[in-house]
N, C-alpha and C positions, 0 to 999 in steps of 0.2 A: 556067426549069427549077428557078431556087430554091425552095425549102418542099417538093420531091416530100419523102418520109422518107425515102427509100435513097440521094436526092441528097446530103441533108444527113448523114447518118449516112456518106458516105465522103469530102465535106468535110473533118466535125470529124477523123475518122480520121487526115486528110492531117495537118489546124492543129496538133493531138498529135502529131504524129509531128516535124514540124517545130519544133516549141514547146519536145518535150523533149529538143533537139542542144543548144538555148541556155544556155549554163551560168548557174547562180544568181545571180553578178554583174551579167552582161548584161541580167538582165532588170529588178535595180535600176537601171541606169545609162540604159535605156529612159524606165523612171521618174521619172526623176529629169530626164532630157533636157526631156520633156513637163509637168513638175511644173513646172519652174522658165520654160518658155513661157506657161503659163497668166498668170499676173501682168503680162504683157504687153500680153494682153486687157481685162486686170481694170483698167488703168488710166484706158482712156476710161471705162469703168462709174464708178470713185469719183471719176471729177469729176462728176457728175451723180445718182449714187444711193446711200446711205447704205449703212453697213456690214452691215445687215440683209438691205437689198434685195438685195443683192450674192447674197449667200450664198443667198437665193430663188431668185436668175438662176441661179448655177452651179449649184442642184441640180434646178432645173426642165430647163434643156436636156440636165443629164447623164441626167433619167431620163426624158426623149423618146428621147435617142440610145439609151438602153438598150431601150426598149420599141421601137423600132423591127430593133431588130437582134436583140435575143434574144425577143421576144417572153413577158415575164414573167410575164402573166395565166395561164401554164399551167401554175405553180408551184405548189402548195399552198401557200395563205396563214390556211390557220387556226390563228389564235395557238395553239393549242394540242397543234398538229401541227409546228410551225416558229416556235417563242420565240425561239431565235438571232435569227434574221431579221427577225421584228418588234425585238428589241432595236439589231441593227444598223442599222435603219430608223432609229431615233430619235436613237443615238447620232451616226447622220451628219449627221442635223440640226441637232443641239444641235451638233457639234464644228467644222461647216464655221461656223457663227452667230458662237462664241467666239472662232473665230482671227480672221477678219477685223473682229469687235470689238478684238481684241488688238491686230491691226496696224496697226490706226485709232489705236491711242495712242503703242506702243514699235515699235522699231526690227525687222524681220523679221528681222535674226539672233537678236535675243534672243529673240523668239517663240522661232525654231527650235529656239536653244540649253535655253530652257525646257524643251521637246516630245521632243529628248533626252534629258531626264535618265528618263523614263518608259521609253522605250526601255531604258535599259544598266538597269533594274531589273528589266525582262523580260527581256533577255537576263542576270541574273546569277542573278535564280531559277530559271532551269531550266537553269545549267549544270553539269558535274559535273566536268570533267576541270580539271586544273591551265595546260594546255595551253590550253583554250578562255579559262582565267577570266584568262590571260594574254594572250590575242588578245584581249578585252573590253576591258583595261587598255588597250592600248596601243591599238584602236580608240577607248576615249571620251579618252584624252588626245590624240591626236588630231583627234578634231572641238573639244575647247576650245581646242588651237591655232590652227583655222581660225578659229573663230566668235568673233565678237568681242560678249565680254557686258556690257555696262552694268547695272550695279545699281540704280542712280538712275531716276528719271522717275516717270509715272502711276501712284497705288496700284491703282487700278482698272482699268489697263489689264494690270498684275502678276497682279492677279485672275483675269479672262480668259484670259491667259496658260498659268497653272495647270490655271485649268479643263480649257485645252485639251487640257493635258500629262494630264490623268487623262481624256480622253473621247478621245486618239490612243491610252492604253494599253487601254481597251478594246475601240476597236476592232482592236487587235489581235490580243485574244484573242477578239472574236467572230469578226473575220476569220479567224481560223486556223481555230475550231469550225465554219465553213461548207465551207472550203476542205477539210473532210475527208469532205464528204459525197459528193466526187468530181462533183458539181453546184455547186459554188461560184462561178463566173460568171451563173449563170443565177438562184442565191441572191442575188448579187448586184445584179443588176437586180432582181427583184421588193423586195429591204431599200431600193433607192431610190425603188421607188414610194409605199413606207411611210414615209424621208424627206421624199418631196413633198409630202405630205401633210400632216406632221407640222409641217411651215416653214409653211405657209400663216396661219397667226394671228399670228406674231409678223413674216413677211418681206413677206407682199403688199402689205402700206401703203405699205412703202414702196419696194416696186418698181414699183409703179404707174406713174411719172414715166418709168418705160421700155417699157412694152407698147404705145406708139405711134410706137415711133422705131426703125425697123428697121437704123441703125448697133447700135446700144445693143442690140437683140436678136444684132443677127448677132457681135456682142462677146460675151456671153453666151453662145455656143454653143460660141465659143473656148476661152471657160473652165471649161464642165462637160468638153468632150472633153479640155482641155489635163491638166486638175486632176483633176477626178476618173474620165472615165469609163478613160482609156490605163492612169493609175497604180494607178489601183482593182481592174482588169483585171491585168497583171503582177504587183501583189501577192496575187490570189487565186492564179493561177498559179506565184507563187515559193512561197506559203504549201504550196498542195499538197503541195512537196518539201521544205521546212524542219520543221524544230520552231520552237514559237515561241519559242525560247530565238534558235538560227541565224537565224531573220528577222530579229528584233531586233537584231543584231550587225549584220548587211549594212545594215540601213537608214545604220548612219555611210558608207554609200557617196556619201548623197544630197548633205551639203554638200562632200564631193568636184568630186560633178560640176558644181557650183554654180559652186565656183571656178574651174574650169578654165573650164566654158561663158565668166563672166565674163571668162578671159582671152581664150577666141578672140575673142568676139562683141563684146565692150566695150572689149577692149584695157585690161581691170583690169590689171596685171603683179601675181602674186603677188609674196609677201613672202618674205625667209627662213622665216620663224614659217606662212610659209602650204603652202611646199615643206616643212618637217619635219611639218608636220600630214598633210598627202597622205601622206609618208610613212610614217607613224605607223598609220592608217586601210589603206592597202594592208600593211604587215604583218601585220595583226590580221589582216583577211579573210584572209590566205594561208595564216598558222595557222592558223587555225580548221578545225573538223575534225564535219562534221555527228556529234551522238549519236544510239545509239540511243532509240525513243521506246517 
């Protein structure tokens, strides 16, 4: 019965209607659940395939799943109808490239902590109230008490790093500029068909060593659904209802849930220093007070 129209059109009706009970948080914490599974996958990959190939893998099977499920070919794709999209195409390609270049040299907290500092810049440019710019504080002191940041190590890997922190902030302002065309999931998969594309010269060499070993693929499908396609998807959806000032704030949810997952799953035991950062991170978000846009 799927694909009739009037099937799908009282679906999607339903998935909204459901979608929009989940409060703002919950659907970073979605996120952020499925973000930090991905890496999971990703680890039989990088004993076998280079920090490029990696990033070919998770963006080839995230825009199979996409093309599978939303069917993206029916987007308008003429650059000059839909620039966003082609921008967001390429920026996911360059930015998924750079980080696991990054994480190939320094330590993934520091990535991450890098990758926030982009964040509380978007969220402090578009904040206005004294009350928000207060909930910002005491959300990014907060995630520097979680995240533990080393200064030292690879210049080049510092690099990448960086890079990554300016190709996460914009994809957050193209994310946001899709997510208001009220098609922003379906914007979504066709800017991944434009990523897949766009990775093929600099990731297929060396993915190669993996398109005959169907652990290594079926690993690869882990991590475009884990990494990009679940949290790509609740970010289009959180974005719709945010400004990108409030996306940007909620994102310090993510090494939240990081530590905690690490305490159920791993039996990390936080720290004092890890319990006042949670802390810190949940008063910001509770303050915080959507503006208008």
């Amino acid at each position: 019965m799927g694909g009739h129209p009037l099937y799908d059109a009282v679906m999607a009706g339903r998935s909204n209607s459901l979608l929009a009970r989940v409060p703002a948080p919950g659907l970073f914490i979605v996120s952020a659940l499925f973000h930090y599974l991905g890496p999971s996958f990703a680890v039989l990959l990088f004993s076998n395939v280079s920090a490029l190939g990696v990033a070919f893998l998770r963006i080839w099977s995230a825009a199979v799943a996409f093309a599978i499920w939303r069917r993206p070919w029916r987007v308008d794709l003429r650059p000059d109808r839909s620039p966003a999209l082609w921008l967001l195409g390429v920026v996911l390609a360059a930015m998924n490239s750079v980080f696991y270049l990054a994480i190939a040299r320094l330590p993934l907290s520091t990535v991450g902590a890098i990758e926030f500092l982009g964040t509380v810049l978007l969220a402090a440019y578009g904040l206005r109230t004294a009350r928000n710019f207060a909930a910002l504080v005491l959300a990014a002191v907060g995630v520097a008490a979680i995240t533990e940041i080393r200064l030292s190590g690879n210049a080049l890997g510092f690099g990448f790093a960086f890079a990554n922190c300016l190709l996460f902030m914009s994809y957050v302002v193209l994310g946001h500029r899709v997510a208001q065309t009220g098609t922003g999931v379906d914007q979504l998969a066709a800017a991944m068909l434009v990523a897949a594309a766009a990775i093929v010269p600099i990731g297929l060499p060396s993915a190669l060593p993996a398109l005959t070993r169907p652990q290594l693929l079926l690993a690869a499908a882990g991590v475009g659904v884990c990494s990009s396609v679940i949290p790509y998807v609740t970010d289009q959806l959180a974005m719709a209802r945010l400004s990108r000032a409030s996306f940007a704030l909620m994102l310090a949810l993510l090494p939240v849930v990081a530590t905690v997952v690490g305490t159920i799953v791993l039996r990390q035991i936080p720290t004092s220093q890890d319990i006042l950062g949670i802390a810190l991170v949940s008063a910001g978000v509770a303050l915080h007070r959507q503006e208008a846009t």
